[in-house]
Structure formats: C-alpha cells, structure tokens
N, C-alpha and C positions, 0 to 999 in steps of 0.2 A: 821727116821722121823716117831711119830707113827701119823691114823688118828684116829680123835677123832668124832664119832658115836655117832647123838642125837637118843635119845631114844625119845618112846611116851609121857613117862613120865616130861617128861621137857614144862615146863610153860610159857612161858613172862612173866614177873615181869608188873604188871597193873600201868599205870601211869594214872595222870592228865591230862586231854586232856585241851590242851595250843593252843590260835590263833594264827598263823603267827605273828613273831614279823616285817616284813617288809612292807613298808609303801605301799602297792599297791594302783591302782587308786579308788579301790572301798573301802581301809581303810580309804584313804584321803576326797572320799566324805561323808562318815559317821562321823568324822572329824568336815570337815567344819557345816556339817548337827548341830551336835550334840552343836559346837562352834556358830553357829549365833544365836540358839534359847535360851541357855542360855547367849548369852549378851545380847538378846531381855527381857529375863523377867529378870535380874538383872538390866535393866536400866529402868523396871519395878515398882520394889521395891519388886523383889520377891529374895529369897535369895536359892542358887543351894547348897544342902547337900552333892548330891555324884553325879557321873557322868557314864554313864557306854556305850561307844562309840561302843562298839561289846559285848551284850548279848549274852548267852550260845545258848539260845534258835532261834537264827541266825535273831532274828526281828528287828527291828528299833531300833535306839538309846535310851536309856532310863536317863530321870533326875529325879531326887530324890527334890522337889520345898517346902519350906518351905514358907507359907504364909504371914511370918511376922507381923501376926494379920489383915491381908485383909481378908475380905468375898472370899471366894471362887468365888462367882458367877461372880465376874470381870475376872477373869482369866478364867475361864470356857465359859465365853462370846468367848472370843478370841480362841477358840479350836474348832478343828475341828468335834469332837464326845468326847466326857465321859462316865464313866459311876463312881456310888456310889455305894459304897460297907457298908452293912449294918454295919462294923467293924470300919466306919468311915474313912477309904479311897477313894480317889477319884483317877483314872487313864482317862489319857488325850491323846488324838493325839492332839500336836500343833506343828505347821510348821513344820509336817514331821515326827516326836521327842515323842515319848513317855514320858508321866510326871507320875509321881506319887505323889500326897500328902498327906502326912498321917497328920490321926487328925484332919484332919477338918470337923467341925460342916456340916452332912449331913443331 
C-alpha cells in the first residue's frame, strides 16, 4: 500500500457556494414570509416576476413586483420605507419582504 502525500501545491477546485437545500425552521419562515406577501400583492393586481426566498447577501426575502400599469404610489403607500433610484427603480420593505420594481415612472 503506497501513501499518497499532499504537497503545498494542491488547490481545492473553487466551487459555487450553494444554500442548504433542507427545509429548516428558519428556510420555512422565509418561506412563508416571502409566500404571504406575494399573494398579498397579486391579489392586489400586482404581478410577481421572480422570487428569491434566500438572497446571496443573507437579507430578507426579495420580490421582483411588476406594476401592471398602477402608479407606483399605491403600493408604496402600503410599505414600510422605499427608496427611488434615479435609473427608475424603486426598492421596498413591505411585510417584512423586500420588493423591487423596475421601471417605474420616479
């Protein structure tokens, strides 16, 4: 049996850092978090583009909220803080939930 001796020169191979794929209690409240505020604004008449229940950046859930030709300012009523971004996005805390909307008239 021969042994086999790492040298200094040996690397890890870099991968994509990946989340937990099991459902812990704190995946399932980001989850739920992230599921009640978008059936809140789709039963709104806002429409959910993309969804993202655990961002890289380890912050709140974040939605991607297409307008549907509403003024901004009704939805933004209903949020916690905003802010406009001169590029004509608007970023939201509502119920907890990070929104994003891009395009809309700021």
């Amino acid at each position: 049996m021969e042994l086999i001796s790492i040298t200094a020169d040996v690397q890890p191979v870099p991968s994509e850092f990946h989340h937990a794929r099991i459902f812990t209690n704190q995946m399932i409240g980001r989850l739920q978090d992230s599921n009640s505020a978008a059936r809140s604004l789709r039963m709104a008449g806002y429409r959910i583009l993309d969804e993202d229940a655990v961002p890289e950046d380890g912050g709140k859930p974040i939605l991607m909220v297409d307008l549907q030709g509403r003024d901004a300012e009704g939805l933004l009523n209903q949020c916690d803080a905003s802010t406009r971004h001169a590029a004509g996005r608007i970023t939201a805390l509502y119920q907890g939930v990070r929104l994003i909307v891009q395009g809309a008239a700021c």
